[in-house]
C-alpha positions as a Python dict, from the first residue, in 0.01 Angstrom:
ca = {
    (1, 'X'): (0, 0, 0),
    (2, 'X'): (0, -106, -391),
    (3, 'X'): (287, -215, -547),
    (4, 'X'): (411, 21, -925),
    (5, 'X'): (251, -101, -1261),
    (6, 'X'): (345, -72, -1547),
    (7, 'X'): (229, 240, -1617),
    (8, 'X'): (335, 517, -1399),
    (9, 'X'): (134, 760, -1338),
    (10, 'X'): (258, 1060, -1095),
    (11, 'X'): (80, 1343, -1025),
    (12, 'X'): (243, 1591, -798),
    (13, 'X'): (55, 1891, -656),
    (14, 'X'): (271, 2200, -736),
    (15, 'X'): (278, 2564, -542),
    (16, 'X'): (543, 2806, -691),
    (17, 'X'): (639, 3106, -656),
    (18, 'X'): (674, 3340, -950),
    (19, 'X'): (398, 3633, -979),
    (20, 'X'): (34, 3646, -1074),
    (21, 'X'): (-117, 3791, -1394),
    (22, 'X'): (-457, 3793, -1605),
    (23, 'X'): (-505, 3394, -1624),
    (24, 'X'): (-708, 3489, -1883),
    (25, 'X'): (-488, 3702, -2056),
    (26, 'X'): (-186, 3404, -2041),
    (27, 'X'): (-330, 3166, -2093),
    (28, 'X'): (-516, 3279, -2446),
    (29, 'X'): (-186, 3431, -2576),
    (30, 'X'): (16, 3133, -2473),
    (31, 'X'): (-241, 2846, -2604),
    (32, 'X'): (-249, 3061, -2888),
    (33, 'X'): (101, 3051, -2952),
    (34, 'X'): (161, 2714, -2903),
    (35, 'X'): (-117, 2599, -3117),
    (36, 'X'): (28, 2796, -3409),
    (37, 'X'): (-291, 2925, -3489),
    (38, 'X'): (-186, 3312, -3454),
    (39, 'X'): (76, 3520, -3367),
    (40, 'X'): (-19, 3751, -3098),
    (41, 'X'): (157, 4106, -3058),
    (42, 'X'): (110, 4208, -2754),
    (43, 'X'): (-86, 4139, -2369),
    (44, 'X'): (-153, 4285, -2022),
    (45, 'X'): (68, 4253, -1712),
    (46, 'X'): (-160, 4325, -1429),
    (47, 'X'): (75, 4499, -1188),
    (48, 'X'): (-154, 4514, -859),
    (49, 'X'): (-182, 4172, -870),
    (50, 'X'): (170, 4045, -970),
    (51, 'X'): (265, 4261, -661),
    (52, 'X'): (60, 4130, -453),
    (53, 'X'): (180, 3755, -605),
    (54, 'X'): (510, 3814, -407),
    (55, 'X'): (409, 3815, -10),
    (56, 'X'): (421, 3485, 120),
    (57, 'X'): (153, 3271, 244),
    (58, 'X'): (87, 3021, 554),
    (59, 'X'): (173, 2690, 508),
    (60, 'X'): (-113, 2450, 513),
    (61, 'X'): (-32, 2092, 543),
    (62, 'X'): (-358, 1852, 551),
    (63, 'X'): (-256, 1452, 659),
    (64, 'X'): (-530, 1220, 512),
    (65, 'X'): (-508, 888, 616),
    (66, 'X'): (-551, 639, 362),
    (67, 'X'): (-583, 234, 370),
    (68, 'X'): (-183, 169, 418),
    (69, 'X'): (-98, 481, 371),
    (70, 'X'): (-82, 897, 371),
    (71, 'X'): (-70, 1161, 168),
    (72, 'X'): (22, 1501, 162),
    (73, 'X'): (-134, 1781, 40),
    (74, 'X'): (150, 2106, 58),
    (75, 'X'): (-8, 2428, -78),
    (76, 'X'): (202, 2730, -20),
    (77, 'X'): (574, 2680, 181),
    (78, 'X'): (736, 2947, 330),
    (79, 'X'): (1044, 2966, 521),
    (80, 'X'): (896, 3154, 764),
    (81, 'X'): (695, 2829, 836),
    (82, 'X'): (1000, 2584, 848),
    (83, 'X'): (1206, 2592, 1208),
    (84, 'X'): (1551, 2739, 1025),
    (85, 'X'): (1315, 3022, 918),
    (86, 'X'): (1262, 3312, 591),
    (87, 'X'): (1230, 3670, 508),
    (88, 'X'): (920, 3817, 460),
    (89, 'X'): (1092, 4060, 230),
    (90, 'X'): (1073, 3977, -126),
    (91, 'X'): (1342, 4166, -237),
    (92, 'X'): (1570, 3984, -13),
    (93, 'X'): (1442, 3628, -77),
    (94, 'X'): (1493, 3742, -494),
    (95, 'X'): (1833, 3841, -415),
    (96, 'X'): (1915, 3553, -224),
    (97, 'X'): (1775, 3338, -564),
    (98, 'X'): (1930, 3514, -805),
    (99, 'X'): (2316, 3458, -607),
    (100, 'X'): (2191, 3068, -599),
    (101, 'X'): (2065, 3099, -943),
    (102, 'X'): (2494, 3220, -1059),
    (103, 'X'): (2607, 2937, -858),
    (104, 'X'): (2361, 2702, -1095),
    (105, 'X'): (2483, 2808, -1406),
    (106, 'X'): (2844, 2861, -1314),
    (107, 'X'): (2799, 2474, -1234),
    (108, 'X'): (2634, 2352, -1563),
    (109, 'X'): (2880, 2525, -1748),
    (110, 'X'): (3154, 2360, -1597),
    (111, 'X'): (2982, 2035, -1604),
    (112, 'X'): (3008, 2073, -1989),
    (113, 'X'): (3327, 2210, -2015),
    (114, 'X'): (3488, 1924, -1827),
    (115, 'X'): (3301, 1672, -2082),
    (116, 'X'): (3160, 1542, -1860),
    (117, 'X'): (1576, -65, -1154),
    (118, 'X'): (1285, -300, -1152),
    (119, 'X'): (1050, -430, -1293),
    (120, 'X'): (684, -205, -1185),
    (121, 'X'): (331, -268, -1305),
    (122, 'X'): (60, 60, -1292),
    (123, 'X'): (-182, 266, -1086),
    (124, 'X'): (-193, 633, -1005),
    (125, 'X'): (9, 751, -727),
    (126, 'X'): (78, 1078, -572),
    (127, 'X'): (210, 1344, -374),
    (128, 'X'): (270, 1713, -341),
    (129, 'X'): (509, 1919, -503),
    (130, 'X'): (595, 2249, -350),
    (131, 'X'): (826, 2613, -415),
    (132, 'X'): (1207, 2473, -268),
    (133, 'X'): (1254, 2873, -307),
    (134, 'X'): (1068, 2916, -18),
    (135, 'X'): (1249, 2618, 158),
    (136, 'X'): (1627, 2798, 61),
    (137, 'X'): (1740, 2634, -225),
    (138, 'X'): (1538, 2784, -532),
    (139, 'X'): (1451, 2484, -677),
    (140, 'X'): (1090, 2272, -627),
    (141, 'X'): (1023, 2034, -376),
    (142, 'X'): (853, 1687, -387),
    (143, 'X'): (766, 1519, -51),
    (144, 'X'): (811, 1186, -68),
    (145, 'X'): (868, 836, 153),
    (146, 'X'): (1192, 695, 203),
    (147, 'X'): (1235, 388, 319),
    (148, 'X'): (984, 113, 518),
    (149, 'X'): (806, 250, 728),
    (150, 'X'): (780, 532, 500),
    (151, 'X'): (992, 834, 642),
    (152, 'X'): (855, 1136, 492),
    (153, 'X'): (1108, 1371, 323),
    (154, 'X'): (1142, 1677, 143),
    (155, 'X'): (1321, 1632, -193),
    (156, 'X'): (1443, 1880, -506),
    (157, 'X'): (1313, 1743, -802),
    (158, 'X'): (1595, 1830, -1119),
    (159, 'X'): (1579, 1752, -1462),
    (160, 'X'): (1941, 1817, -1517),
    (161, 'X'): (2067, 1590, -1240),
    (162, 'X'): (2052, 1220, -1217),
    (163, 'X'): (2119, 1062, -873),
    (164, 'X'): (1855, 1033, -630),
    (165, 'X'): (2023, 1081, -274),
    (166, 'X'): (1911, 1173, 75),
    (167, 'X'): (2109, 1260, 406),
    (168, 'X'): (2177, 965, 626),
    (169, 'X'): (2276, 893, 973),
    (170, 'X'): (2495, 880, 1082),
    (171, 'X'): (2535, 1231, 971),
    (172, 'X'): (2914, 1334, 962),
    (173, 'X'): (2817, 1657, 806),
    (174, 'X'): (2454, 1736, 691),
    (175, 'X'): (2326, 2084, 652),
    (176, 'X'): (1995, 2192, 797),
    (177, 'X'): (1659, 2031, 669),
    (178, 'X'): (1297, 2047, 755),
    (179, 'X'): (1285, 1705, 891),
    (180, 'X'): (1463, 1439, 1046),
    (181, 'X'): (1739, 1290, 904),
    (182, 'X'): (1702, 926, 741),
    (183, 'X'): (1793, 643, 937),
    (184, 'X'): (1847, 374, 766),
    (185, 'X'): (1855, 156, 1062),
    (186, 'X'): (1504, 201, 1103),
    (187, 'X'): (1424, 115, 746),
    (188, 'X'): (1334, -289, 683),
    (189, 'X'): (1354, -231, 342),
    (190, 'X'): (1753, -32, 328),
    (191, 'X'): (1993, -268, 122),
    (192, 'X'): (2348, -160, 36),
    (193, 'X'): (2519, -195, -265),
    (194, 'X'): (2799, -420, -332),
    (195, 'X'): (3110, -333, -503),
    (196, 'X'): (3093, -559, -739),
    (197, 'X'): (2734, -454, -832),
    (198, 'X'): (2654, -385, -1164),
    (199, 'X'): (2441, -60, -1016),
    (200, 'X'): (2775, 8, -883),
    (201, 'X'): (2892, 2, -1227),
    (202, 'X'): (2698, 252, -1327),
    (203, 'X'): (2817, 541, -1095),
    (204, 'X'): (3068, 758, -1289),
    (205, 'X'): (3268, 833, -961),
    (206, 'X'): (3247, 509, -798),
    (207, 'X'): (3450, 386, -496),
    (208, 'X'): (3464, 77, -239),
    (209, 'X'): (3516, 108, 109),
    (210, 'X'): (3411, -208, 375),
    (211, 'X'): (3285, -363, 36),
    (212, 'X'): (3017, -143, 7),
    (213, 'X'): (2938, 82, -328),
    (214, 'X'): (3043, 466, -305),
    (215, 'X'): (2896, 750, -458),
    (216, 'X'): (3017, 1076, -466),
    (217, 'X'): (2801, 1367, -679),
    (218, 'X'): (2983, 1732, -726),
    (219, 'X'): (2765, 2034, -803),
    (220, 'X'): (3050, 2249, -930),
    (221, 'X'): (2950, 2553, -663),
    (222, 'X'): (3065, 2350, -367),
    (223, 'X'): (2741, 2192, -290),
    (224, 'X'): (2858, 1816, -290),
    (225, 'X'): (2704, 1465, -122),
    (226, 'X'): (2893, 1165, -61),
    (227, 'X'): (2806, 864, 119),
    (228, 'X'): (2729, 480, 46),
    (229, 'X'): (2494, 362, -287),
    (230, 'X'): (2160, 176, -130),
    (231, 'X'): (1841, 33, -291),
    (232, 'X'): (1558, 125, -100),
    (233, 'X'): (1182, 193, -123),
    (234, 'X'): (1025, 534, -237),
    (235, 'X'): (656, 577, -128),
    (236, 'X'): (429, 806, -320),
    (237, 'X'): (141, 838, -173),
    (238, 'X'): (-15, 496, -131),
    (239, 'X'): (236, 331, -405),
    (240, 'X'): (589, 178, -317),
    (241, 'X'): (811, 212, -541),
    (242, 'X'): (1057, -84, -476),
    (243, 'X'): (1484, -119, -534),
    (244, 'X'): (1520, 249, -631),
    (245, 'X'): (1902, 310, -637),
    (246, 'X'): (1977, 599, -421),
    (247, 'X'): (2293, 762, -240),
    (248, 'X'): (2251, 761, 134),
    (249, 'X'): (2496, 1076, 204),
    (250, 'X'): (2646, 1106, 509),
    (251, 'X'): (2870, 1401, 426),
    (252, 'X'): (2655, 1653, 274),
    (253, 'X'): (2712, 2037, 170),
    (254, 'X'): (2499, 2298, -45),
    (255, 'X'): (2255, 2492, -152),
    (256, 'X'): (1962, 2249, -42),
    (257, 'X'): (1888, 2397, 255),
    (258, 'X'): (1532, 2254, 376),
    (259, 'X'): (1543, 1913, 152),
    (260, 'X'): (1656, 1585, 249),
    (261, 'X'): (1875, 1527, -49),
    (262, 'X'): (1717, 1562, -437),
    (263, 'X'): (1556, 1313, -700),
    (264, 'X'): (1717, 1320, -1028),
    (265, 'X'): (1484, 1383, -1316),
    (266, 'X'): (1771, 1387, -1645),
    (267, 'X'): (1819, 1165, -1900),
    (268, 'X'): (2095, 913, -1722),
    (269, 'X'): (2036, 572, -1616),
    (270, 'X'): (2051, 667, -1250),
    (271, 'X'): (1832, 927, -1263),
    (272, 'X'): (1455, 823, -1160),
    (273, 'X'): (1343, 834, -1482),
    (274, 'X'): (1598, 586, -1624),
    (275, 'X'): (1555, 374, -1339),
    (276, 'X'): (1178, 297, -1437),
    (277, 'X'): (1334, 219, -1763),
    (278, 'X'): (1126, 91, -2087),
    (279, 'X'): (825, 94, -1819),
    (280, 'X'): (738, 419, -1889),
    (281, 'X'): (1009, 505, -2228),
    (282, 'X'): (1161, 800, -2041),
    (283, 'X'): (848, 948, -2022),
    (284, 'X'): (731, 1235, -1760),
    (285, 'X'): (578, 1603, -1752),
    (286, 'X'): (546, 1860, -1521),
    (287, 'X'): (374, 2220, -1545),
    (288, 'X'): (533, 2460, -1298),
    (289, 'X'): (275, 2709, -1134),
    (290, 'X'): (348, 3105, -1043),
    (291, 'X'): (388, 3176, -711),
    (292, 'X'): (87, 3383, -585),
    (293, 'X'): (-145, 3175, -681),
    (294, 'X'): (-392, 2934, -518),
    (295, 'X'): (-352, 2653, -878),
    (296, 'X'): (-161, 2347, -843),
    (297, 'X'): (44, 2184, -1077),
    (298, 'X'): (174, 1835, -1173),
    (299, 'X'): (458, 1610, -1242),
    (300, 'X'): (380, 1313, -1429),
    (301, 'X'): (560, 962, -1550),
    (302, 'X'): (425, 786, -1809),
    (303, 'X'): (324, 731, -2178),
    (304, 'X'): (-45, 729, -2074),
    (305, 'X'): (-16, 1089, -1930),
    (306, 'X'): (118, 1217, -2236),
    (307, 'X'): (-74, 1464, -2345),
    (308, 'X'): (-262, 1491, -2698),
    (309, 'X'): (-277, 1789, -2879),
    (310, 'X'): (86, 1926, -2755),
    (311, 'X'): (356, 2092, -3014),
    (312, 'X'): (629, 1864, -3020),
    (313, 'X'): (999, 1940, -3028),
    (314, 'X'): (1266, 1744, -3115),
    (315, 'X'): (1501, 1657, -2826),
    (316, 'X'): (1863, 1721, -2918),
    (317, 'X'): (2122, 1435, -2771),
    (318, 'X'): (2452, 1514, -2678),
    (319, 'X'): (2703, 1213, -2586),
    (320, 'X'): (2929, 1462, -2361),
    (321, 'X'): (2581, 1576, -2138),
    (322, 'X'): (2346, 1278, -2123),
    (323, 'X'): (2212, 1401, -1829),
    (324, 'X'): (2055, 1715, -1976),
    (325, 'X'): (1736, 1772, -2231),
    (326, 'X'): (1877, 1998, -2519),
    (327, 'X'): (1638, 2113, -2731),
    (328, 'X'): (1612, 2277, -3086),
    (329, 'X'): (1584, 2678, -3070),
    (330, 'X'): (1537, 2887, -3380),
    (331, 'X'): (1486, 3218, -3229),
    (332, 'X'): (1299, 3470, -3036),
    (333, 'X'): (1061, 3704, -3108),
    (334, 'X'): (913, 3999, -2975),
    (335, 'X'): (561, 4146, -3023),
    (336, 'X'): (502, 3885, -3309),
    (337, 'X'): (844, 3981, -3481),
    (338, 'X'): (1134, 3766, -3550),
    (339, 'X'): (1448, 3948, -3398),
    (340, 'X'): (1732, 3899, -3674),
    (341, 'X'): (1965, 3611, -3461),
    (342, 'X'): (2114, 3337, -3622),
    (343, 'X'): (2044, 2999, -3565),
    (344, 'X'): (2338, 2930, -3568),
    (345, 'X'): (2424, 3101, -3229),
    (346, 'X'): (2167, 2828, -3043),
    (347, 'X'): (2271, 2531, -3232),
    (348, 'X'): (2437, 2228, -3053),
    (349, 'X'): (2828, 2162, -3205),
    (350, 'X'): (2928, 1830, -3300),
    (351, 'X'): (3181, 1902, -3000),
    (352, 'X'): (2925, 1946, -2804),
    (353, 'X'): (2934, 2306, -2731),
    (354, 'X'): (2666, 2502, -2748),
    (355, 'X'): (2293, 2457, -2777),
    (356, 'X'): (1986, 2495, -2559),
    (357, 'X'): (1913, 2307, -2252),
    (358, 'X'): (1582, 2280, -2068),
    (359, 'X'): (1654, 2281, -1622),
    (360, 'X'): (1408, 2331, -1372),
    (361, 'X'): (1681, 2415, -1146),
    (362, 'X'): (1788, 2736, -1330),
    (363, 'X'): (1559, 3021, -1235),
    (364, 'X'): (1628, 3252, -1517),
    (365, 'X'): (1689, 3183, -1915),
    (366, 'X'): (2052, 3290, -1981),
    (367, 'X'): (2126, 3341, -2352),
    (368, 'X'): (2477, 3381, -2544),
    (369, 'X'): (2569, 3749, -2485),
    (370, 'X'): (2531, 3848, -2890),
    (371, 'X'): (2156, 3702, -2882),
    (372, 'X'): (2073, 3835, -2549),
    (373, 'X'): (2148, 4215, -2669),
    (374, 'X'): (1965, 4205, -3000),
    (375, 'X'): (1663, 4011, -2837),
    (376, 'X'): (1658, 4336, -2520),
    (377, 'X'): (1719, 4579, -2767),
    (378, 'X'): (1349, 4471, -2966),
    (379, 'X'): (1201, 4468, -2634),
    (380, 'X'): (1334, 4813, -2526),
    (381, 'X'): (1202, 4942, -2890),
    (382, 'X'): (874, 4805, -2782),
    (383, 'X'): (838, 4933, -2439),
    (384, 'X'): (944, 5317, -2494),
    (385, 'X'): (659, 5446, -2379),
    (386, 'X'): (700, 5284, -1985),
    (387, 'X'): (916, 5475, -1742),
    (388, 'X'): (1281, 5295, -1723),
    (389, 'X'): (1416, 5193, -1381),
    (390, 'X'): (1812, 5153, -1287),
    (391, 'X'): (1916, 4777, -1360),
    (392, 'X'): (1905, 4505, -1056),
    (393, 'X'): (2117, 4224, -998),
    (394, 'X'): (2193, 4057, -1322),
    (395, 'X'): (1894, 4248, -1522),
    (396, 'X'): (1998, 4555, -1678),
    (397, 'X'): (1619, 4612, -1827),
    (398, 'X'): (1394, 4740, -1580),
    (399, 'X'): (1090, 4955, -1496),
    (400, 'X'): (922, 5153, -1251),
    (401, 'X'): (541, 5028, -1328),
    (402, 'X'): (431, 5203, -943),
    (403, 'X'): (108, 5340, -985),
    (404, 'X'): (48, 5149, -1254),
    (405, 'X'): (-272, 4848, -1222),
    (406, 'X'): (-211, 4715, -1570),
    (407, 'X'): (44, 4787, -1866),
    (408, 'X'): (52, 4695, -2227),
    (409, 'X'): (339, 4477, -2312),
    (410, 'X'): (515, 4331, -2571),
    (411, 'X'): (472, 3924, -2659),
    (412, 'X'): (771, 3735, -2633),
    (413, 'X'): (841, 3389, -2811),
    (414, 'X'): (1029, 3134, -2869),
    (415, 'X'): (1095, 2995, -3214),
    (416, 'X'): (1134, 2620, -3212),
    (417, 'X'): (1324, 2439, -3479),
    (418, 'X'): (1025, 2259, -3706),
    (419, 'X'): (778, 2528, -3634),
    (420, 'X'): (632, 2545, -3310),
    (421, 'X'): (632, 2902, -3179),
    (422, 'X'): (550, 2943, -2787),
    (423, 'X'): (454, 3241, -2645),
    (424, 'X'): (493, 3354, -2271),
    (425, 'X'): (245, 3449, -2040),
    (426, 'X'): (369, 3836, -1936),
    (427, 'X'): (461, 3740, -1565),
    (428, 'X'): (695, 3458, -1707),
    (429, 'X'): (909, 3699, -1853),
    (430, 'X'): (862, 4076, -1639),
    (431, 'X'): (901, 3975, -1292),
    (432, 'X'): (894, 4206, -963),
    (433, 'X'): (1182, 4304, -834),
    (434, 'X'): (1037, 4450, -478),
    (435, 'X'): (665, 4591, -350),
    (436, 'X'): (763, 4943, -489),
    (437, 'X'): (684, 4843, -843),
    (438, 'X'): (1030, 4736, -999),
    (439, 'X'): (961, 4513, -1274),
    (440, 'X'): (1277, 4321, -1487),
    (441, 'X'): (1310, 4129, -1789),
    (442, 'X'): (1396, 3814, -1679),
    (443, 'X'): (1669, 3702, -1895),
    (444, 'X'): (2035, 3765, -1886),
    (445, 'X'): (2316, 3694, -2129),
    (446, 'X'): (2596, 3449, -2083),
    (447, 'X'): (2957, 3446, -2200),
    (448, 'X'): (2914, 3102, -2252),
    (449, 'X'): (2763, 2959, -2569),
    (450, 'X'): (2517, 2743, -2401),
    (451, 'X'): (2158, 2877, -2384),
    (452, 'X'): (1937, 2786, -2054),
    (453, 'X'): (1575, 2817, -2084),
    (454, 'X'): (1494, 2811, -1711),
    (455, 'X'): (1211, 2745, -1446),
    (456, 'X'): (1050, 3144, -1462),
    (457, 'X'): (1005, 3076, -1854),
    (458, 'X'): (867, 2776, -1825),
    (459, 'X'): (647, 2867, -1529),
    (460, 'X'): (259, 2772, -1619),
    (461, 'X'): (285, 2608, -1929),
    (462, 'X'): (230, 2197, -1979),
    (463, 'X'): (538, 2040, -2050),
    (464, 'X'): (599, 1666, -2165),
    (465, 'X'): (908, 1466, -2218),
    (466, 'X'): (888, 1149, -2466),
    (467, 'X'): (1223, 1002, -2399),
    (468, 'X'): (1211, 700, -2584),
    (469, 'X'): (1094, 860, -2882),
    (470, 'X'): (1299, 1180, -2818),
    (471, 'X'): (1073, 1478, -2837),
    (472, 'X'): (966, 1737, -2555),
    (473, 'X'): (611, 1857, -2583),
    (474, 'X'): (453, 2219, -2495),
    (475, 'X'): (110, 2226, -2419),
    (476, 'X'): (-190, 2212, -2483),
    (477, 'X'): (-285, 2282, -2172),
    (478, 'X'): (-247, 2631, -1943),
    (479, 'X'): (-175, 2542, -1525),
}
């Protein structure tokens, strides 16, 4: 194995699991968009195949062995694969999303209403990145190596969380994952954490128990992991990564069914990001791929892998949510017209209310209830002419597109603050709802005032994150 440089270079393969469309179709409207070059009215959804997009596929798992090493190559995941099991009925595994997806945002929202590494030189490293909707939590998976030997693990990857924990024996409480629980007994390379530890420091719920470091992370929706703060190796691939600070849970309780624990992606110290520090200046990207597809995608750290040719957005900071990227939102538009919203209903108060946050582990972009309506209502106006269907779940815009092989829809953007204007691909933001031909658009308002642009949205488009300079990047490229 090869010890981290200085530059970090990840790349994660990447199955999801949204729907299929015209490639071609998405990916000219949305490079398009991004480059600023035009303003495209309208595309194609191709039904047939977005349909088809939704049945699940075999998992294939290949094991190469490499010099000190292995690495994974996940495709597709279904739960049908795993031992604890999945429906093969899409309808149910949507619903069963869209109740975790509530429990998400019900969390950040009280997250922000209650206010509240070493040294590593560079070569390429990787592993896979799969759909953790097919595993049961909704979110996307990394597999990864914990400890030394390298145990290898499951983890949700989330950019608006920042410890990096796994379940540990012994196990008081752990809910169900794919593989065996870590040991840390069996790891030469498990150190705890003292008390008096300035990574200790660090913790915002920090305890002591035996001397040792305690963590303790709430989700707000129950889910919660508690245990004892450890440095230990992560293994990517053929690369070590060396004194990561992680929380070895041995109570454990949630929606992360399938994983071993999660790896924090925000903007804390404690997240991985922060841990590789000025290494890589907060800097990572990842480009989420639609389920139904056979493309990969990628999650990357470092300056080097930032992309050129991208439209840049200013990040937004806010002292009261360090852990989440806020970005600047103008407003939407819908087949290449501004809907009349105020910015002001998306901007970020100096109390810290407000704004627009970026998370991979919200499914769906909520949007303050006033903005939602007006931005639906332009939509409806535009789509008169295709057959209406009774609302679903939390989408009260719907349509019966059986029968139909291709539609004409709408383009829907979003207006940046400096200029950049992105527009979606059509399956990022009309999603099936079933095999029968129920199609939704995916947004849904929110009582709160913060805005959520989440994982469906951002589904197939290139997205960078320059930390230390503090600007997100769209683009240029289509996954």
């Amino acid at each position: 194995m090869v010890a981290l440089p200085v530059i970090v270079l990840l790349m994660l393969q990447l199955v999801s699991g949204i729907t299929a469309t015209s490639t071609t179709t998405a990916a000219s409207a949305a490079t398009a968009a991004i480059n600023n070059s035009s303003h495209p009215t309208f595309q194609h959804l191709n039904v047939k195949e977005t349909i088809a997009g939704t049945r699940i596929r075999p998992l294939e798992v290949s094991e190469d062995p490499e010099e000190g090493g292995e690495k994974w190559m996940m495709k597709v995941v279904h739960r049908d694969q795993l031992s604890f099991g999945n429906s093969d009925d899409h309808r149910h595994r949507l619903d069963g999303r869209l109740k975790r997806d509530a429990k998400r945002v019900a969390s950040l929202i009280r997250r922000l209403s209650g206010g509240g590494g070493g040294s590593y030189r560079a070569d390429d490293f990787g592993t896979d990145v799969i759909s953790g909707m097919e595993q049961g939590s909704g979110e996307y998976f990394v597999r990864i190596g914990v400890g030394s030997p390298p145990r290898s693990q499951y983890m949700v990857i989330d950019s608006g969380s920042d410890i990096v924990w796994v379940q540990c024996q012994p196990c008081t409480q752990c809910y169900h994952q794919s593989d065996p629980v870590f040991d840390p007994a069996d790891s030469a390379s498990f150190t705890g954490v003292s008390c008096s530890s300035s990574v200790c420091d660090r913790l915002e719920n920090a305890g002591c128990h035996a001397g040792r470091c305690r963590y303790e992370v709430s989700y707000g929706d129950g889910s919660y992991t508690k245990g004892t703060l450890a440095l230990e190796t992560l293994t990517f691939g053929r690369t070590m990564v060396r004194s990561v600070a992680i929380g070895c849970g041995h109570r454990n309780r949630g929606m992360f069914v399938g994983a071993a624990g999660l790896l924090g992606l925000g903007g804390g110290s404690m997240s991985f990001v922060g841990q590789l520090g000025g290494q890589t200046g907060g800097a990572f990207g990842y480009c989420l791929v639609s389920r139904g597809t056979d493309s990969s995608g990628s999650l990357v750290f470092g300056r080097e892998a930032l992309p050129a040719g991208a439209a840049w957005v200013p990040l937004v900071r806010n002292p009261r949510a360090p852990s989440f990227y806020y970005i600047g939102l103008a407003g939407l538009g819908v087949g290449g017209i501004r809907v009349p919203i105020s910015e002001e209903i998306f901007r970020l108060t100096e109390l810290g209310d407000g704004g627009v946050v970026m998370d991979t582990g919200t499914a769906v972009t909520r949007l303050p209830t006033l903005a939602y309506q007006a931005f639906r209502d332009a939509f409806l106006a535009q789509t008169a002419n295709l057959p209406r269907a009774t609302g679903v779940a939390i989408f009260d815009t719907c349509y019966d597109l059986l029968g139909f092989v291709s539609v004409r829809v709408p383009t829907v953007s979003f207006y940046f603050s400096g200029g950049p204007i992105l527009t979606l691909p059509a399956r990022n933001f009309l999603i099936p709802m079933d095999d029968a031909g129920t199609f939704c658009f995916a947004f849904a308002p929110s009582a709160s005032g913060l805005s959520i642009i989440g994982n469906i949205q951002q589904e197939g488009i290139q997205i960078s994150f320059d930390g230390a300079n503090g600007y997100v990047g769209f683009g240029p490229n289509i996954c």
